[in-house]
C-alpha positions as CSV (number, residue, x, y, z in Angstrom):
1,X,51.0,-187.6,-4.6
2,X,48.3,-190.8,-5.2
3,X,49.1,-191.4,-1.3
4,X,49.2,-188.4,-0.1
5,X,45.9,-187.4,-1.9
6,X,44.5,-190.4,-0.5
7,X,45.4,-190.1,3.0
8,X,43.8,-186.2,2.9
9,X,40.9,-187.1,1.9
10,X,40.0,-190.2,4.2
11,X,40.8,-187.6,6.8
12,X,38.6,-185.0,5.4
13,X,35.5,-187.5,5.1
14,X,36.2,-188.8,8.7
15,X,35.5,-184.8,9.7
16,X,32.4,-185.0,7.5
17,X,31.5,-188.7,8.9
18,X,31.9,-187.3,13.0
19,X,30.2,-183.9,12.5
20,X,27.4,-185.3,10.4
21,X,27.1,-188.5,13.0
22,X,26.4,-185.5,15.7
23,X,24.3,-183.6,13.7
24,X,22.0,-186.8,13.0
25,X,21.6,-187.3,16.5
26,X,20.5,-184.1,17.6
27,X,18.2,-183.4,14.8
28,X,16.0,-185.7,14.9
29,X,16.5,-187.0,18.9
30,X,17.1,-184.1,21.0
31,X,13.3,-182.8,20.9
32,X,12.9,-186.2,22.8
33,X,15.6,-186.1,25.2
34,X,14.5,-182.4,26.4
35,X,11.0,-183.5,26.6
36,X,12.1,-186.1,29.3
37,X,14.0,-183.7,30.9
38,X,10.5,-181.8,31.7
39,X,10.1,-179.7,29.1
40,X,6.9,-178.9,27.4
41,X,6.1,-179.0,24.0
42,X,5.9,-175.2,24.4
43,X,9.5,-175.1,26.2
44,X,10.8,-177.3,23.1
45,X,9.7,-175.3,20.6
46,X,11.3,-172.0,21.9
47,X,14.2,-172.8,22.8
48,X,14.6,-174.6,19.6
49,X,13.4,-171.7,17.5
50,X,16.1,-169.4,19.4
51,X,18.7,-171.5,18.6
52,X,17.8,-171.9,15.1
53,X,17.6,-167.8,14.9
54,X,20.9,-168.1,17.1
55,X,22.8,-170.7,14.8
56,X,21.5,-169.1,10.8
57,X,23.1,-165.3,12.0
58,X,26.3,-166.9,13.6
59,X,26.8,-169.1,10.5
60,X,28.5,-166.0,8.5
61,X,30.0,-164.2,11.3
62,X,31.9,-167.4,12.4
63,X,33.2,-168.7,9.7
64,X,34.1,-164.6,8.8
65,X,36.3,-164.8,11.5
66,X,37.9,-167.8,10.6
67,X,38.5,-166.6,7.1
68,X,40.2,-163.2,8.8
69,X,42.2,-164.8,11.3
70,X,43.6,-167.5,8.4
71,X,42.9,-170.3,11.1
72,X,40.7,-172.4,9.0
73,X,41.2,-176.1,11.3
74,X,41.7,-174.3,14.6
75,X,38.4,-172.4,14.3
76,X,36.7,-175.8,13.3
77,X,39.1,-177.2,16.8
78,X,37.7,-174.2,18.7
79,X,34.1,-173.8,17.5
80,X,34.3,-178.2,18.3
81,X,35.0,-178.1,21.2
82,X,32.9,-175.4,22.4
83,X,29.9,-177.2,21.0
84,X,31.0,-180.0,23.2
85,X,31.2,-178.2,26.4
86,X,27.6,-176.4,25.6
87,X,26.2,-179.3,25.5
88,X,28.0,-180.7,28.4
89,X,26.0,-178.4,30.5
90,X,23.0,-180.3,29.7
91,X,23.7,-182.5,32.9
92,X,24.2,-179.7,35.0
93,X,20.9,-179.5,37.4
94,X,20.5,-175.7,37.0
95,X,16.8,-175.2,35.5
96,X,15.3,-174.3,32.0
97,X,17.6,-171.0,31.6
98,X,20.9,-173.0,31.9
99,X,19.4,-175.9,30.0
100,X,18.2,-173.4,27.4
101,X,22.2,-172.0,27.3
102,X,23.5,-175.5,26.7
103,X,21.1,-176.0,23.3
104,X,21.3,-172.6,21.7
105,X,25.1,-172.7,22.4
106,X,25.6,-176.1,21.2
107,X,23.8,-175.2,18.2
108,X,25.8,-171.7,17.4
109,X,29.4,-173.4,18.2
110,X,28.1,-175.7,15.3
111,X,26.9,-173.6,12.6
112,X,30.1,-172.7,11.1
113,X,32.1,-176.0,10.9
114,X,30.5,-177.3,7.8
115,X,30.9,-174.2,6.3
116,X,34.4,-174.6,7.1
117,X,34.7,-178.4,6.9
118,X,33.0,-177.5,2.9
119,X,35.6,-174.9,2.5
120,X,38.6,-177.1,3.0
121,X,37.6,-180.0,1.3
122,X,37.0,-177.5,-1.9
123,X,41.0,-176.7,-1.3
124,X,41.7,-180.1,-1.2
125,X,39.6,-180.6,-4.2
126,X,41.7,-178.1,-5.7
127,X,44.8,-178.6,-4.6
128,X,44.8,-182.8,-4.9
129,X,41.9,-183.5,-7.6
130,X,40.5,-185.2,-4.6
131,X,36.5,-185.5,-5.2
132,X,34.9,-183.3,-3.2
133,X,31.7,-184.8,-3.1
134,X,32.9,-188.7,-2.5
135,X,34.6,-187.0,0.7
136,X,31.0,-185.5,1.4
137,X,29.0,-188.9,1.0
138,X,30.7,-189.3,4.4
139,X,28.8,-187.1,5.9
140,X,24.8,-188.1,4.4
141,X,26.6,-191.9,5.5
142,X,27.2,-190.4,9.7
143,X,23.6,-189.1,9.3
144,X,22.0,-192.6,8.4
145,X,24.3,-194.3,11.0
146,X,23.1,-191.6,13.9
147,X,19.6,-192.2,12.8
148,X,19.7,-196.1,13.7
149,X,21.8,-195.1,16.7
150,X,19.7,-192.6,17.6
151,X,16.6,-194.7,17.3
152,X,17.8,-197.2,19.9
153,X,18.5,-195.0,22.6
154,X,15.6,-192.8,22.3
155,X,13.7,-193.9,25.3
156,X,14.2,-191.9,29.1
157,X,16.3,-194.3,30.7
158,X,18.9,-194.7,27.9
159,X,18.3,-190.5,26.8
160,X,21.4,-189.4,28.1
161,X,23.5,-191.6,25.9
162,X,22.8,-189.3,22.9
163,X,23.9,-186.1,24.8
164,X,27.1,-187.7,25.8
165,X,27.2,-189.3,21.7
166,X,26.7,-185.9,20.5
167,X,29.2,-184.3,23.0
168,X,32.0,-187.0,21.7
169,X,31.0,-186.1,18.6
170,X,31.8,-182.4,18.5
171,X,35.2,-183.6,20.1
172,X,36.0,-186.4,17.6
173,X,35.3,-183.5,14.8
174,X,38.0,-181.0,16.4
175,X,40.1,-184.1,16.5
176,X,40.2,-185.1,13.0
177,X,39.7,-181.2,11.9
178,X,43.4,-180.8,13.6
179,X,44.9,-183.6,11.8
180,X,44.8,-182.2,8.7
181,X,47.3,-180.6,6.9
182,X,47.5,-176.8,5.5
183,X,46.6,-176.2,2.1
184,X,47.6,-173.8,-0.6
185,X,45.7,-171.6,-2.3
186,X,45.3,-170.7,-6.4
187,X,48.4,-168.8,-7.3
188,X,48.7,-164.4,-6.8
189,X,48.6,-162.7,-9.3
190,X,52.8,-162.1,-8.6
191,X,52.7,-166.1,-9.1
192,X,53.6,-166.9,-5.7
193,X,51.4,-169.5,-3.9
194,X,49.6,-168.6,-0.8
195,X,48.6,-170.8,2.3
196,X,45.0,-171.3,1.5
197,X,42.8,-168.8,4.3
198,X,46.3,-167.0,5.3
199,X,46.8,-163.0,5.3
200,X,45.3,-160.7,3.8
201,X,46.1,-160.3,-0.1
202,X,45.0,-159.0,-3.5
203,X,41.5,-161.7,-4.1
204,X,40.5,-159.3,-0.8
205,X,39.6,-156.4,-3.8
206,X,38.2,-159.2,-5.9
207,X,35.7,-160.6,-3.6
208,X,31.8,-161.0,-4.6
209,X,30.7,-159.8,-1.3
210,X,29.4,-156.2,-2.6
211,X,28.7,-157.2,-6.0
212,X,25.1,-156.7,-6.3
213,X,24.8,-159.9,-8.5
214,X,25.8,-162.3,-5.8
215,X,23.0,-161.5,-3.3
216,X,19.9,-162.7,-5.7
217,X,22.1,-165.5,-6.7
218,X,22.4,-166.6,-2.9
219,X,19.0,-166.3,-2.7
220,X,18.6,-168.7,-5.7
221,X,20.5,-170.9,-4.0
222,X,18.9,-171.2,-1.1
223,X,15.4,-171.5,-2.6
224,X,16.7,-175.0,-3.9
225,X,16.9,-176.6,-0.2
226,X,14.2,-174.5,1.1
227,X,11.8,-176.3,-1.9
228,X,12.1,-179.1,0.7
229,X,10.6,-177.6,3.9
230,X,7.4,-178.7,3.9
231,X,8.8,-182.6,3.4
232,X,11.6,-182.3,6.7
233,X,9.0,-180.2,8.5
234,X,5.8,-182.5,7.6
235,X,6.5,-184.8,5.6
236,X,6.7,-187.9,8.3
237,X,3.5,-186.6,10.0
238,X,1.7,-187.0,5.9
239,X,2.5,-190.5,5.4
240,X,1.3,-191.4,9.3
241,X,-2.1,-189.7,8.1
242,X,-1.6,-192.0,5.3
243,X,-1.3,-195.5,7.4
244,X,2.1,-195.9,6.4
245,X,3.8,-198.3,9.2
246,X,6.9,-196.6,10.8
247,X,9.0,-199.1,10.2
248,X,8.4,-198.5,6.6
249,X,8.7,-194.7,7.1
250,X,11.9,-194.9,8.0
251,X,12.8,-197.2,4.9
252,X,11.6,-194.1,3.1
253,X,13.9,-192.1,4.8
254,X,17.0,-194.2,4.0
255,X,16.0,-194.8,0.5
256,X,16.2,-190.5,-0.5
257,X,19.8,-191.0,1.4
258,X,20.9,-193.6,-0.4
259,X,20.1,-191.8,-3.3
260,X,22.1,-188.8,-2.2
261,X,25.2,-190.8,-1.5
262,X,24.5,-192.8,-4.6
263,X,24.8,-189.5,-6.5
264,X,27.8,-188.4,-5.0
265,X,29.8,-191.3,-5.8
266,X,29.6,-190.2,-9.1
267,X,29.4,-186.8,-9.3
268,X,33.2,-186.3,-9.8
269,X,32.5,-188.0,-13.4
270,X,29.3,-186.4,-14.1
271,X,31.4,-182.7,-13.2
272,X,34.2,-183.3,-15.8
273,X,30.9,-183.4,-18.5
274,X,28.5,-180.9,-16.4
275,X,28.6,-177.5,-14.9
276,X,27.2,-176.8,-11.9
277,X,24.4,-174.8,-13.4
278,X,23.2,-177.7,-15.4
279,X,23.4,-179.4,-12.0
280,X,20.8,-176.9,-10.3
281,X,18.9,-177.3,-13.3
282,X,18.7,-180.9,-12.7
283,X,18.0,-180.6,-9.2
284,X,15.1,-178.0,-9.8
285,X,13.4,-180.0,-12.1
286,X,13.7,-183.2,-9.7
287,X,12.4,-181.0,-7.3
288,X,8.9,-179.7,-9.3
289,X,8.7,-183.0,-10.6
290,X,9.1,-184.5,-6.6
291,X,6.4,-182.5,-4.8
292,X,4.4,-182.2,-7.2
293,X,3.5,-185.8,-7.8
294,X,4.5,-186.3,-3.9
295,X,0.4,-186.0,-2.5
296,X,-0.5,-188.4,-6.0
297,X,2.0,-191.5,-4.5
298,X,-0.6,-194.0,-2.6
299,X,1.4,-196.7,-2.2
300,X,5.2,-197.0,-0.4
301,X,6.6,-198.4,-3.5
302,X,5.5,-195.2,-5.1
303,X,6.7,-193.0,-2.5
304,X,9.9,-195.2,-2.5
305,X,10.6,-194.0,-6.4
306,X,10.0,-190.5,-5.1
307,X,12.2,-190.6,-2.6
308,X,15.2,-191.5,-5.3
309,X,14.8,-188.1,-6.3
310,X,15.7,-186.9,-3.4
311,X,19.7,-187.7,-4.3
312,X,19.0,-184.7,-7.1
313,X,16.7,-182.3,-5.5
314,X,19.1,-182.2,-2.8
315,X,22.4,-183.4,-3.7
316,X,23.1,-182.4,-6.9
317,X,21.5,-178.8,-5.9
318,X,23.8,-179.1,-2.9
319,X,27.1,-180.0,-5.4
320,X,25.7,-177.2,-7.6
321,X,25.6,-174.8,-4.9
322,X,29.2,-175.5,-3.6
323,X,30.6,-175.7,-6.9
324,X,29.3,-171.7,-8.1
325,X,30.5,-170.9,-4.7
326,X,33.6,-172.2,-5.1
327,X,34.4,-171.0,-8.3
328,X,33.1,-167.0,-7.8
329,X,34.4,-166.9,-4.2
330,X,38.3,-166.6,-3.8
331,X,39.7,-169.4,-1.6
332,X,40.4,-166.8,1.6
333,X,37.1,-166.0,1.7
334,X,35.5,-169.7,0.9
335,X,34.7,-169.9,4.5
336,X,32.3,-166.8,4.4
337,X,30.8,-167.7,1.3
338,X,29.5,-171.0,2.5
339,X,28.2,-169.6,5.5
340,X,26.3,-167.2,3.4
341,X,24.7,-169.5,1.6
342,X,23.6,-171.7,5.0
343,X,21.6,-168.7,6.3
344,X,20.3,-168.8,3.0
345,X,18.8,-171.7,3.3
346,X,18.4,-171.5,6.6
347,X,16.1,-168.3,6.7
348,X,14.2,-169.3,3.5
349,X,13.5,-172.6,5.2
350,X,12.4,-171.1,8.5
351,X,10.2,-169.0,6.3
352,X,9.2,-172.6,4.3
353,X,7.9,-174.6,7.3
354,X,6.2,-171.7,8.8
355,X,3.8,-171.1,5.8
356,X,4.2,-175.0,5.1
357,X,2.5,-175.0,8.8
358,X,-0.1,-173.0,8.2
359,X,-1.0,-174.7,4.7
360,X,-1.0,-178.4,5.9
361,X,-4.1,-177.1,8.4
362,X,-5.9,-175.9,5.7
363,X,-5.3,-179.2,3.3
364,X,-2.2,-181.4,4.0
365,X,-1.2,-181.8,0.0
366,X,-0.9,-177.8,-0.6
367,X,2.1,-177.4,1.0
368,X,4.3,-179.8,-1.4
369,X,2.3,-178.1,-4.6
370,X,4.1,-174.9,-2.9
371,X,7.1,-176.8,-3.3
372,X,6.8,-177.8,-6.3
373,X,6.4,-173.9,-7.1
374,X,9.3,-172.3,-5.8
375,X,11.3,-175.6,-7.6
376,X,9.7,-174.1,-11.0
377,X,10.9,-170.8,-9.7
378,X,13.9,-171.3,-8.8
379,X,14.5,-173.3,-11.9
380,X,13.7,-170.4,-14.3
381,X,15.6,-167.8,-12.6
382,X,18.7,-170.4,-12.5
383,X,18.4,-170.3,-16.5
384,X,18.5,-166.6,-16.4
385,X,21.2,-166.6,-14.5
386,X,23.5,-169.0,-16.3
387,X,25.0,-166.8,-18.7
388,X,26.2,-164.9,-16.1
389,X,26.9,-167.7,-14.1
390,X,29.1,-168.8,-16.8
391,X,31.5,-165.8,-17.7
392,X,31.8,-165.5,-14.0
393,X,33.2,-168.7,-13.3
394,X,34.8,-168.5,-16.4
395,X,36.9,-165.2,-15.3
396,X,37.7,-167.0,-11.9
């Protein structure tokens, strides 16, 4: 069992490891490579935006069909290699419109794998005692590597590299996603076992879905990640304003990484004490405590102990998250549930950097007391939910 549990999850953090490796190339890159492809800022921006609109409302339906159809590593095969053939078009010579295609379907194709890819790890979790979130360091650990990859290829006559890194990829992720075995799911109610994401069967009548309790708690959620929108969106640009050398930026960067993978190589132990409300708890007040000291940190050794937070304003909100998830949602429907909570944060962020925008104009330090806000927020309304929380997971 030892072995077999062993050999699962390396496979599951590879699929973490290639997806995130692809994701952390075309994050932070792929602005560049379109802008030597011709576009303008202006062309950047929109067809970025679409695809961001695209990828938040495909996110549910996607991985919805997944959880119907009960094909839980072929939709991640499919929606894989799709992505990969999306953006496979970017080096066909057929204007802005077909250009625009390959982005916003690249970026669609991908919103529901790690809603998936978070969905059968949590099986295997289950099913193995496998630690969900040392399989998920993997994926923080593909980010940092595509950042340093990504970094040396970001110039116009090496640019193209990154499309075809991001297209392998997508295909390396389909690859590992098919190598994986089936899991079972928690026992019927009759006591027999069901293929985890198969058929349709009684936890149907039991899901959360149109509960009116779940839809504030996804929006609770969500607020946690969206409490860092001003720091993705701006947050590079304040500490340039500040004279801080790139170099040391990136440092920065890696250091509220490390801290996230730091975290979840131990959050298997910290979750047989802890449960995951007291992590959001701990996450929110990391959070408050992050941006609101964030404008007060002069010096990079200051912002350097800042960015340790950063492993529980994120990660353990992130754990947290999964884990209520995981424990309200039945396993056949873990798919949706995940996705659900990524347009959460995905529309809440959108709606973060957009104010964040307009605040930083005004005075570049509001924006992270507005974080530091909705933290407190999102905070209190976490404690008023925890009873709740509690007998809910309890019942599961």
């Amino acid at each position: 069992m030892s072995l077999d549990r062993s050999s699962i999850s390396s496979r599951v953090s590879a699929l973490f490891a290639s997806h995130f490796f692809g994701v952390g190339l075309f994050l932070p890159f792929f602005p560049v490579v379109l802008g030597f492809r011709g576009l303008t800022a202006a062309e950047i921006g929109f067809v970025l935006g679409i695809g961001t609109i695209a990828r938040i409302a495909a996110s549910p339906l996607l991985s919805n069909l997944s959880d119907r159809t009960g094909q839980r590593r072929l939709s991640i095969l499919i929606y894989a290699l799709a992505a990969a053939v999306f953006i496979g078009l970017y080096f066909l010579p057929l204007g802005l419109v077909f250009l625009s295609i390959a982005v916003i379907g690249y970026m669609v194709m991908n919103a529901p794998v790690v809603p998936l890819s978070d969905a059968y790890a949590l099986d295997v979790q289950r099913n193995t005692g496998a630690d969900y979130a040392r399989m998920r360091l993997w994926g923080s650990a593909g980010f940092v590597v595509a950042s340093i990859v990504g970094g040396s290829l970001a110039a116009e006559a090496t640019s193209w590299l990154i499309v075809v890194a991001v297209g392998l990829a997508s295909l390396a992720t389909g690859a590992v996603a098919m190598s994986l075995p089936r899991q079972k799911r928690r026992k019927a109610p009759g006591g027999s076992e069901k293929e985890s994401g198969t058929g349709a069967g009684d936890d149907d009548k039991d899901t959360p879905f149109k509960s009116v309790w779940f839809w504030p708690l996804l929006v609770v959620l969500g607020l946690y990640q969206a409490s860092h929108s001003a720091f993705y969106g701006f947050g590079t640009l304040y500490w340039q304003a500040m004279d801080v050398p790139d170099f040391a930026i990136g440092l920065l960067w890696a250091t509220g990484v490390a801290a996230e993978i730091a975290l979840f190589t131990v959050a298997g132990k910290v979750a047989q004490r802890f449960d995951p409300p007291v992590f959001l708890l701990a996450a929110g007040t990391a959070a408050t405590v992050r941006w609101l000291l964030f404008p007060f940190a002069e010096t990079v050794p200051a912002m350097a102990a800042l960015q340790t937070l950063h492993g529980l304003s994120f990660g353990a909100a992130h754990l947290g998250a999964v884990a209520i998830l995981a424990r309200v949602v039945p396993s056949r429907w873990a798919g949706t549930g995940q996705g659900l909570l990524a347009t959460s944060v995905g529309i809440q962020m959108a709606i973060g950097l957009s104010i964040s925008g307009a605040l930083y104009e005004i005075n570049p330090n509001w924006p992270f007391f507005l974080m530091a806000v909705i933290a407190a927020i999102g905070t209190l309304l976490t404690l008023a939910l925890t009873p709740m929380l509690r007998r809910r997971m309890a019942a599961e």
